[in-house]
C-alpha positions as a Markdown table, in Angstrom:
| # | Residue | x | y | z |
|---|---|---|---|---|
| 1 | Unk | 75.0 | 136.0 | 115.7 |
| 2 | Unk | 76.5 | 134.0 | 118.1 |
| 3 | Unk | 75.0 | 134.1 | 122.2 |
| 4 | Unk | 77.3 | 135.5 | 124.5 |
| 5 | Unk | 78.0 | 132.5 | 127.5 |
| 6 | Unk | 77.1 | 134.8 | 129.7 |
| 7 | Unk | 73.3 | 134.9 | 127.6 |
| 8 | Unk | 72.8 | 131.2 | 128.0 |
| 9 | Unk | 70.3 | 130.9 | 130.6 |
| 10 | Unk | 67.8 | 127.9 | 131.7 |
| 11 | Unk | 65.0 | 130.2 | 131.3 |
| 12 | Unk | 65.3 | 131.6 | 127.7 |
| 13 | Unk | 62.0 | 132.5 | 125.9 |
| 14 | Unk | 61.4 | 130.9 | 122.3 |
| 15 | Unk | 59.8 | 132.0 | 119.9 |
| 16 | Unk | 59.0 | 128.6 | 117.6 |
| 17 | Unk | 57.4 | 128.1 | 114.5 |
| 18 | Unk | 56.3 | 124.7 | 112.5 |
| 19 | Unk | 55.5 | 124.5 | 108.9 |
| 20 | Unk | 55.9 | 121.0 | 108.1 |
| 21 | Unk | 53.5 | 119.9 | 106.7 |
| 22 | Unk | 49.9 | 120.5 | 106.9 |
| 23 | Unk | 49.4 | 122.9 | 110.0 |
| 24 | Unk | 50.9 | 126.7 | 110.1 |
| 25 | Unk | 51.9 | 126.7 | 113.8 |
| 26 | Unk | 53.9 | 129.2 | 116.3 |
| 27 | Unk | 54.4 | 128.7 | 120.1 |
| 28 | Unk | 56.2 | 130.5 | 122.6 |
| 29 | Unk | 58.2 | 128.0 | 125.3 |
| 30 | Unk | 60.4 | 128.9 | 127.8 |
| 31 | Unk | 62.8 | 127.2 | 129.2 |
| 32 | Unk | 62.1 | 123.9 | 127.4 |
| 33 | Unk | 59.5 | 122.8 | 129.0 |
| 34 | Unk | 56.9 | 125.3 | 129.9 |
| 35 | Unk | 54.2 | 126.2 | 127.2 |
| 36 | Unk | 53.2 | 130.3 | 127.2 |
| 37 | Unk | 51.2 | 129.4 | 123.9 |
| 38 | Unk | 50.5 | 126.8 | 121.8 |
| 39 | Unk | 48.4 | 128.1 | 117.8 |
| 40 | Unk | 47.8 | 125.6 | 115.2 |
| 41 | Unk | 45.8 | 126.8 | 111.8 |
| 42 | Unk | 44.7 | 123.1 | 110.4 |
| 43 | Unk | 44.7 | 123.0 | 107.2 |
| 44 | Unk | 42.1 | 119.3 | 107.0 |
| 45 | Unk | 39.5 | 120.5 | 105.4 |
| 46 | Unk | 40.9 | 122.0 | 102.5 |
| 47 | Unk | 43.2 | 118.8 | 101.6 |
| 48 | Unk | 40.1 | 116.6 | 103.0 |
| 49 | Unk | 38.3 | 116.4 | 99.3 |
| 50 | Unk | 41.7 | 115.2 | 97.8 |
| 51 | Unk | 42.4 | 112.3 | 100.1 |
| 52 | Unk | 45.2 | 113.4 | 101.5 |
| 53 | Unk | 48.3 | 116.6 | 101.6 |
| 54 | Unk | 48.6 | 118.4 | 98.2 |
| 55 | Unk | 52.3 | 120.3 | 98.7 |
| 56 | Unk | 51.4 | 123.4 | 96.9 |
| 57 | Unk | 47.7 | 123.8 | 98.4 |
| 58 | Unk | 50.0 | 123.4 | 101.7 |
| 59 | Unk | 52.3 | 126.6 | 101.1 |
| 60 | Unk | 49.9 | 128.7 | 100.0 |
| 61 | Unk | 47.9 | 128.3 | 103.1 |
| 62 | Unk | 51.1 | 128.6 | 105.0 |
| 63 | Unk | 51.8 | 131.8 | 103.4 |
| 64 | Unk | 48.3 | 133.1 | 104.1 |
| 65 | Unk | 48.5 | 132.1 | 108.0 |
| 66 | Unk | 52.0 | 132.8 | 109.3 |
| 67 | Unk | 51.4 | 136.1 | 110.3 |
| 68 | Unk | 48.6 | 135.9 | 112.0 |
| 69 | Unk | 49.7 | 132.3 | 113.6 |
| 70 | Unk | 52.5 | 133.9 | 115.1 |
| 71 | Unk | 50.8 | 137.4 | 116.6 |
| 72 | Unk | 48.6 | 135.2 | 118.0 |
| 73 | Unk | 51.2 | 132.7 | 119.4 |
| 74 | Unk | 52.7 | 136.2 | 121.0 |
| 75 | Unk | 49.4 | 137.8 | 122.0 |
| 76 | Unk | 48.5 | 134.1 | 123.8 |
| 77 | Unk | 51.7 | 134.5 | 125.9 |
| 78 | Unk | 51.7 | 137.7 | 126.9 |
| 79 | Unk | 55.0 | 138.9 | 125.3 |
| 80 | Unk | 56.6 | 141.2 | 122.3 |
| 81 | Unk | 59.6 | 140.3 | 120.0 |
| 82 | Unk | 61.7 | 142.3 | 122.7 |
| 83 | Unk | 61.0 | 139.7 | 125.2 |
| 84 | Unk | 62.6 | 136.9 | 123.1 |
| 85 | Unk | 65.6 | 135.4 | 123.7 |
| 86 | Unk | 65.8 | 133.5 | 120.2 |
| 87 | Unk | 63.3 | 131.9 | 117.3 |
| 88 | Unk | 63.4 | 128.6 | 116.2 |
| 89 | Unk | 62.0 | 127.1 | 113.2 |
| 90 | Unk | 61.7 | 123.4 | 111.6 |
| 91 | Unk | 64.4 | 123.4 | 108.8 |
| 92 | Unk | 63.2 | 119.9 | 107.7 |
| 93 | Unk | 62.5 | 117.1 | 106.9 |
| 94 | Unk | 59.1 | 118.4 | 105.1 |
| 95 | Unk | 57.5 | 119.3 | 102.4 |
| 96 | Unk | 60.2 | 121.8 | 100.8 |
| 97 | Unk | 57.6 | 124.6 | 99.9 |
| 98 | Unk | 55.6 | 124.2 | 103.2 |
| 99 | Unk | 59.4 | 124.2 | 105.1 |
| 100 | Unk | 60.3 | 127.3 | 103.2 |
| 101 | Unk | 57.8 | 129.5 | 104.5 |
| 102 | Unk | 58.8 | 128.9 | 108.1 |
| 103 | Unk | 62.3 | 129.4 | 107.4 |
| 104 | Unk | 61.8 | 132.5 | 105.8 |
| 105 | Unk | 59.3 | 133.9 | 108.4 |
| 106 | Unk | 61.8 | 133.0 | 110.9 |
| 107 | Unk | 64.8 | 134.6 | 109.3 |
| 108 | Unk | 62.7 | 137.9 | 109.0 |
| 109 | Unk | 61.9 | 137.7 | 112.7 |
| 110 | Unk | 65.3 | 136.9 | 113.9 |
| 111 | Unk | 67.3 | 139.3 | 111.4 |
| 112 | Unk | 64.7 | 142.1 | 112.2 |
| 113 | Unk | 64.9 | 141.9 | 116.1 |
| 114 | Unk | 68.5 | 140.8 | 116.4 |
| 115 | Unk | 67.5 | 137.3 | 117.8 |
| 116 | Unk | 69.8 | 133.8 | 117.7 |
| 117 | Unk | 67.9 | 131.6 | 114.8 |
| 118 | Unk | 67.7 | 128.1 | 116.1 |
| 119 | Unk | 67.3 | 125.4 | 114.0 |
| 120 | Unk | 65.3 | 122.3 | 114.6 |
| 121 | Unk | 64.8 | 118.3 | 113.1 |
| 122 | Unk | 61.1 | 118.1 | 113.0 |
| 123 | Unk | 61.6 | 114.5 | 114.4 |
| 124 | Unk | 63.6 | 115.7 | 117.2 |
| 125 | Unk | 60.7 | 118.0 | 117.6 |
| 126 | Unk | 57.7 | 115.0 | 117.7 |
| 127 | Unk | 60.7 | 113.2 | 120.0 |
| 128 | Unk | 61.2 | 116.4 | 122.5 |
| 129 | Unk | 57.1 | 117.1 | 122.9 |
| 130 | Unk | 58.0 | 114.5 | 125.6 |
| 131 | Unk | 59.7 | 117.2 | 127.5 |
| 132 | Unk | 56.8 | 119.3 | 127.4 |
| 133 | Unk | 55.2 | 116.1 | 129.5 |
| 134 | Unk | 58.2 | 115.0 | 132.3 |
| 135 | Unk | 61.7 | 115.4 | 132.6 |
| 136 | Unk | 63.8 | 113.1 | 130.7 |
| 137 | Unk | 66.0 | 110.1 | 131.9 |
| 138 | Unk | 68.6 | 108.7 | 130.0 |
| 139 | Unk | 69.3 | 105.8 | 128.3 |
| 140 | Unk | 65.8 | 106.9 | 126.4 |
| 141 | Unk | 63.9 | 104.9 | 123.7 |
| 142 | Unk | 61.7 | 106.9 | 121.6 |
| 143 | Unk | 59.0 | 105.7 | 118.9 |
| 144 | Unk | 58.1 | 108.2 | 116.1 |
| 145 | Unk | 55.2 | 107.1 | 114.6 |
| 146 | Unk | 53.3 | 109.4 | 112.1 |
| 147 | Unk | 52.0 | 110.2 | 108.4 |
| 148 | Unk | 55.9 | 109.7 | 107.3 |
| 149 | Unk | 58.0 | 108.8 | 109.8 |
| 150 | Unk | 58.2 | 105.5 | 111.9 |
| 151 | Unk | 61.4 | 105.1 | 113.6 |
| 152 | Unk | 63.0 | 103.9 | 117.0 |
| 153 | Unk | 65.5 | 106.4 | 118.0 |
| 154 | Unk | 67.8 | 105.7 | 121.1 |
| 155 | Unk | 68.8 | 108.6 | 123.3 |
| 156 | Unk | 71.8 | 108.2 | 125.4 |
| 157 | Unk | 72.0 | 111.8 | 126.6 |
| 158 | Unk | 70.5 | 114.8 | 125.8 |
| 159 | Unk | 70.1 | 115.9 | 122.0 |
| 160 | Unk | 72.2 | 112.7 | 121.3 |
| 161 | Unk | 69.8 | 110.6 | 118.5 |
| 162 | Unk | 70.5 | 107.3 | 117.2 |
| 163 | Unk | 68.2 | 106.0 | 114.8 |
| 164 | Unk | 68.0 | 101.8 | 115.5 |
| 165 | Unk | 65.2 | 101.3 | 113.4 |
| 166 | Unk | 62.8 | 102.5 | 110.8 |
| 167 | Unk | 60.6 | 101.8 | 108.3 |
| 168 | Unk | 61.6 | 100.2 | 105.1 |
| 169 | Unk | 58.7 | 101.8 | 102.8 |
| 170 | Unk | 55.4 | 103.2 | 104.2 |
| 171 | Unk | 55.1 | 104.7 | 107.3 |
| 172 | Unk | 52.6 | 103.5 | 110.0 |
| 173 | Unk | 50.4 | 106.7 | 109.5 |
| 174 | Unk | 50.9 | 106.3 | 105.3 |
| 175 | Unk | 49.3 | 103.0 | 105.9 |
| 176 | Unk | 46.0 | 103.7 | 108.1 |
| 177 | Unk | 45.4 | 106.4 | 105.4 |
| 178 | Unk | 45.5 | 104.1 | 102.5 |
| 179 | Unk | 44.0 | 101.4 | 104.3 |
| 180 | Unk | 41.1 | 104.2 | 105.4 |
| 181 | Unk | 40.6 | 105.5 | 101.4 |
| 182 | Unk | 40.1 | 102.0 | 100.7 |
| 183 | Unk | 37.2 | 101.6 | 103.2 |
| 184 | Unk | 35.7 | 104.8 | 101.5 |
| 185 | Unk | 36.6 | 106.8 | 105.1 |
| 186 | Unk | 37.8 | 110.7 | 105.2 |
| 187 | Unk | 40.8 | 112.2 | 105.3 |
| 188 | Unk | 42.9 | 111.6 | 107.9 |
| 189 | Unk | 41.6 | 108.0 | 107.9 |
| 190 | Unk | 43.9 | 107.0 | 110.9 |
| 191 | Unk | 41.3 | 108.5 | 113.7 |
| 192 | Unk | 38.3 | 106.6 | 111.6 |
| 193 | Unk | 40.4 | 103.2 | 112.0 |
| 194 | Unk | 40.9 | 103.5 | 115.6 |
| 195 | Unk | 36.9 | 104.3 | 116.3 |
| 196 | Unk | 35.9 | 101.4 | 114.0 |
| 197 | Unk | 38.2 | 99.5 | 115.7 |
| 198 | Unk | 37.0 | 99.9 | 119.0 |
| 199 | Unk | 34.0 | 98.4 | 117.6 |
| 200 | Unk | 35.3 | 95.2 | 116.0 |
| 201 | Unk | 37.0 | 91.7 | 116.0 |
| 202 | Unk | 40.3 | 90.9 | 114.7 |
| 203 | Unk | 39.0 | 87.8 | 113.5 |
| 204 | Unk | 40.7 | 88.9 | 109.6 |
| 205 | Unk | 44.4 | 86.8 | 109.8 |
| 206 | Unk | 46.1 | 90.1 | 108.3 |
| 207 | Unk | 50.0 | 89.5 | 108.0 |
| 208 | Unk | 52.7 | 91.0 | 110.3 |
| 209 | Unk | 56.1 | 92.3 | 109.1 |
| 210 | Unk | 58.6 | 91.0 | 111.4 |
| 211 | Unk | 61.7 | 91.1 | 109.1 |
| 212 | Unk | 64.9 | 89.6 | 109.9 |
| 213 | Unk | 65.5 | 88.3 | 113.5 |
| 214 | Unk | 66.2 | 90.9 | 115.6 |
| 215 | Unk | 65.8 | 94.0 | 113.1 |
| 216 | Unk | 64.2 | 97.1 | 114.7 |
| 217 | Unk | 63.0 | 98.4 | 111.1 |
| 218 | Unk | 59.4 | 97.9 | 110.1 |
| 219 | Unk | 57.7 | 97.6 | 106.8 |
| 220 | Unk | 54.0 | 98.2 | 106.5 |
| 221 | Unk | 53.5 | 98.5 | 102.6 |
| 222 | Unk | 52.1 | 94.7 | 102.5 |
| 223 | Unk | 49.9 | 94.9 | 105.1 |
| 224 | Unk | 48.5 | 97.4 | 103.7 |
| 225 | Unk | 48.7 | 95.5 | 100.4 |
| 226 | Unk | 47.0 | 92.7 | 101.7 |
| 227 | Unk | 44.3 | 94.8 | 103.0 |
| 228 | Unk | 43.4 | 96.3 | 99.7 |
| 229 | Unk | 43.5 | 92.5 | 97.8 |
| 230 | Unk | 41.2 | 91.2 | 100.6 |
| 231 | Unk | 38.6 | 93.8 | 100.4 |
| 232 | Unk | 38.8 | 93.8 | 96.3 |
| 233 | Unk | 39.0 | 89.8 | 96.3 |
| 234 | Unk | 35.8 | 89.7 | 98.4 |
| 235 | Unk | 33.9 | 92.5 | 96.5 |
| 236 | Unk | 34.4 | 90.2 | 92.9 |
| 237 | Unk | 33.0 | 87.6 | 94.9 |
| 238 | Unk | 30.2 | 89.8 | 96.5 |
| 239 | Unk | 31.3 | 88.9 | 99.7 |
| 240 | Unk | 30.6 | 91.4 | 102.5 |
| 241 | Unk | 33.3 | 92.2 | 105.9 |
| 242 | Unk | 32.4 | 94.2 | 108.1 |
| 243 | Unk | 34.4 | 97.9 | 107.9 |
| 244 | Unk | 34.6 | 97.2 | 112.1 |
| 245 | Unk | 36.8 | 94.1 | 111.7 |
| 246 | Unk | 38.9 | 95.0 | 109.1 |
| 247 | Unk | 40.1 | 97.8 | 111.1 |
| 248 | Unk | 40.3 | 96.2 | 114.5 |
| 249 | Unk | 42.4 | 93.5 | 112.7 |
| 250 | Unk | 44.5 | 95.9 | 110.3 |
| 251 | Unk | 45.1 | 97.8 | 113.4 |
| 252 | Unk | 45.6 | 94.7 | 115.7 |
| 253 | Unk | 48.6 | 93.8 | 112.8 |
| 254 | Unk | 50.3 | 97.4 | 112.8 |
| 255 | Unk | 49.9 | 97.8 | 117.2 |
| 256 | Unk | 51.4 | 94.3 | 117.7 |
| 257 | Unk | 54.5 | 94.9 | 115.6 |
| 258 | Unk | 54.7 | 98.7 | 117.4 |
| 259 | Unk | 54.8 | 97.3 | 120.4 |
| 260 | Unk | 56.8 | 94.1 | 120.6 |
| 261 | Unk | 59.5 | 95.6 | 118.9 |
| 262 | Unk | 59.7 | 98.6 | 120.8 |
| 263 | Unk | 59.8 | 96.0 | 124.3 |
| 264 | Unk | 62.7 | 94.0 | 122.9 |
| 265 | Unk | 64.7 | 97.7 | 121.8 |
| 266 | Unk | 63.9 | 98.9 | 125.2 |
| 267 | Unk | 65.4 | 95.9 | 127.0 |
| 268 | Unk | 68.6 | 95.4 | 124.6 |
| 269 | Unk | 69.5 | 99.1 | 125.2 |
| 270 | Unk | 68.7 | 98.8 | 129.2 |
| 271 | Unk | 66.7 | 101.8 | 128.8 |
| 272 | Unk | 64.7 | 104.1 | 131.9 |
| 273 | Unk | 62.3 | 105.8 | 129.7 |
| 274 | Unk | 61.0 | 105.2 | 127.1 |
| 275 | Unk | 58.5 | 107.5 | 124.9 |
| 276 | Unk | 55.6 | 107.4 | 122.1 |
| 277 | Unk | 55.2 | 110.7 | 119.8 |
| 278 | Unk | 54.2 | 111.6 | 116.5 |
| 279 | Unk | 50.9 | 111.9 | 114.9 |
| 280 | Unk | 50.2 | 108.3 | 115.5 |
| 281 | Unk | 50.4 | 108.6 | 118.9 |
| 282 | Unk | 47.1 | 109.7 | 119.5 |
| 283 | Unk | 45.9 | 106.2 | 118.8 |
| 284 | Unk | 44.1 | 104.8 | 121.6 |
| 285 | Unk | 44.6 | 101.3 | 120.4 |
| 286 | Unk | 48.5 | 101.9 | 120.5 |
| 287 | Unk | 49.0 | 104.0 | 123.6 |
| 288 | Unk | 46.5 | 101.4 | 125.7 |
| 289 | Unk | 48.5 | 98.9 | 124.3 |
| 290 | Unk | 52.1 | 100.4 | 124.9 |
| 291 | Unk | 50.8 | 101.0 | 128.6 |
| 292 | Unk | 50.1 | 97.6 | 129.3 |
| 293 | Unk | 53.6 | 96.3 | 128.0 |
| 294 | Unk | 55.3 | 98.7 | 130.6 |
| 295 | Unk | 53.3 | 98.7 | 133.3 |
| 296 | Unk | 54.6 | 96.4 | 135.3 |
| 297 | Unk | 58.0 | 96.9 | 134.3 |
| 298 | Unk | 60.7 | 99.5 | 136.0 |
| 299 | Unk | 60.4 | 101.5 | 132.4 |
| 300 | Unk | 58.8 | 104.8 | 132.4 |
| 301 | Unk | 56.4 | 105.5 | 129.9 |
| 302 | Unk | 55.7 | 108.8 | 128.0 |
| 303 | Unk | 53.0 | 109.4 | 126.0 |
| 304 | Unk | 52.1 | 113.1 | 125.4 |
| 305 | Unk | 48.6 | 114.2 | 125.6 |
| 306 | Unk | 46.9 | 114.2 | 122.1 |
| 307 | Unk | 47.1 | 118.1 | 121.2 |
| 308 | Unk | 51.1 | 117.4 | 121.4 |
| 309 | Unk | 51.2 | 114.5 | 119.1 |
| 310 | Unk | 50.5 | 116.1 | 116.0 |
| 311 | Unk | 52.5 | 118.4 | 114.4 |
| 312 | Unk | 53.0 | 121.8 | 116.4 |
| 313 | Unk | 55.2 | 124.0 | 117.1 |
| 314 | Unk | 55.4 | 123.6 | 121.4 |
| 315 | Unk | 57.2 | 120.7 | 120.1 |
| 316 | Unk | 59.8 | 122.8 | 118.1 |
| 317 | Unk | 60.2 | 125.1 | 121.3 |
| 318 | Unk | 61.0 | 122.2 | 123.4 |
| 319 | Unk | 64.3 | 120.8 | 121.2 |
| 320 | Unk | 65.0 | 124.1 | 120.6 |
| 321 | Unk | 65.8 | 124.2 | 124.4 |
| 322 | Unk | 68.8 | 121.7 | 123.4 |
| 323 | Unk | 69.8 | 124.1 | 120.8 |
| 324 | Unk | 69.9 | 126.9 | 122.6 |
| 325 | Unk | 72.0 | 125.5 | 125.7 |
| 326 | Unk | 74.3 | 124.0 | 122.9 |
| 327 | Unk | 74.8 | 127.1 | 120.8 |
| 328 | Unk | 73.9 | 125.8 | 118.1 |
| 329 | Unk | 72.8 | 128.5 | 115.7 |
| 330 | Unk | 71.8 | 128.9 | 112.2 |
| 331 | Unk | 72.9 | 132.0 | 109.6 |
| 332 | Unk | 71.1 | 133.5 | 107.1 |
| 333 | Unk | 71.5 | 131.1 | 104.8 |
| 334 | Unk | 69.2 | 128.6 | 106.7 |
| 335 | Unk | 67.3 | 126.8 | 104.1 |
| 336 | Unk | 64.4 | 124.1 | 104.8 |
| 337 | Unk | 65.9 | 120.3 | 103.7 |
| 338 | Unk | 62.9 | 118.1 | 102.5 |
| 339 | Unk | 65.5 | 115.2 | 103.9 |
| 340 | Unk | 67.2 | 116.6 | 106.2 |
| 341 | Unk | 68.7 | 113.8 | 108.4 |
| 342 | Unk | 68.3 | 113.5 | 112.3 |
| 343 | Unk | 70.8 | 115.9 | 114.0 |
């Protein structure tokens, strides 16, 4: 179903849905940028006692929520399936069984009410929360940092991605985790390293990845690495750190890397904006940090607020905006992509 030109409005009213990962969530955004409602289900606790996101526990919980996620997304903002304008729905990357029931919920919605279905790059997503925040201006720099993802992504107009950099094996948010399992703290460990950080020294010399001169990838798997030999090394010799500095100076190692190459992008590119999203985001060590680079520089930063960092589907409502003014549309043969590349 293709929308009419004369359909194409500024104003639209989205119905978006987000099923990732972990969290069964469904928003309703108009025009891009305004949020009617905004329901996450968490799914923590149950994945908590395993250390970390079991796939299959994910789509049945997914399966068992989307209904009632979405009512409520539509109850929250006052409005019925008749005034929609469209749905969206994250068609990857993911986990393919969580990704599938999102896809499918959203096909039954849009085929049952006659409404556009929108797909969206959950990246894109994390990258247009910052939407949700300030109007955009372009050249942009965004950093994704999350469970999976860390990337630099250069924006030189709207909907326009170009990845620069990303990582070359663990993500930034892969790494707090494992790091946090091996300092015996829950699941998600990267909230438990920033509060113990807050509370120690970086006084532990823990390596930083820089790679080759002038890469914008990143590479975190030996850090983490070293990490885990220098807490093991020092309990064979019954030696004692403190769980504080560890995480100040793990977090110190990952931050510094975040930042500086993030800087350097931002001035190659001449960029006027440049914005923090993803899971990771939330880190108070990392956005105090990214603040003080830009601060005094004529470089706008974005970091949304803490509820829009993690995976949701406001996020999915605000690139879905770009979608939607681009006609770009998806048939009934929409299917999620575990890998789907940035579009």
């Amino acid at each position: 179903m293709n929308i009419e030109k004369e359909q194409i409005k500024d104003d639209e009213i989205i119905l978006a849905i987000e099923t990732s990962c972990d969290e069964t969530a469904a928003a309703v955004i108009q025009g891009g940028s305004s949020i009617l409602s905004n329901v996450v289900a968490s799914q923590i606790e149950s994945h908590q006692r395993f250390g970390g996101v079991v796939p299959e526990l994910a789509s049945r919980h997914h399966t068992e929520n989307i209904t009632w996620v979405v009512e409520e997304a539509l109850t929250d903002a006052g409005v019925i399936f008749a005034d929609l304008d469209a749905v969206a729905v994250t068609a990857g990357p993911g986990l393919v069984g969580a990704l599938l029931v999102g896809v499918n919920a959203a096909k039954a919605i849009a085929f049952a009410h006659g409404l556009p279905l929108l797909p969206v790059h959950h990246i894109a997503g994390h990258i247009q929360a910052a939407r949700l925040e300030r109007p955009w201006h372009y050249p942009a720099l965004a950093l994704v940092v999350s469970g999976g993802h860390t990337e630099l992504v250069l924006l030189k107009d709207e909907g326009e991605y170009e990845v620069i950099g990303q990582t070359r094996d663990d993500a930034a948010g892969e790494a707090y985790d494992k790091v946090a399992r091996s300092l015996n703290l829950s699941y998600p460990g990267g909230p438990q390293i920033d509060k113990l950080a807050r509370e120690g020294e970086t006084i532990i010399p823990f390596p930083i990845a820089w790679l080759e001169e002038g890469s914008y990838d990143f590479s975190f798997s030996g850090l983490k690495s070293a990490v885990i030999n220098k807490l093991h090394n020092a309990k064979q010799k019954g030696e004692v750190f403190r769980k504080e500095d560890v995480a100040a100076s793990f977090q110190r190692s990952v931050i510094e890397v975040l930042t500086e190459k993030t800087k350097r992008a931002a001035a190659q590119y001449g960029v006027k904006q440049v914005v923090v999203v993803g899971g990771v985001a939330a880190n108070k060590g990392l956005r105090q940090s990214m603040k003080d680079i830009f601060s005094n520089t004529e470089v706008e930063l974005t970091i949304p607020p803490l509820a829009l960092c993690t995976d949701n589907a406001a996020m999915i409502g605000a690139a879905a905006h770009i979608q939607w003014k681009k006609n770009i549309q998806a048939d009934w043969n929409l299917n999620g992509k575990a890998d789907l590349a940035l579009f």
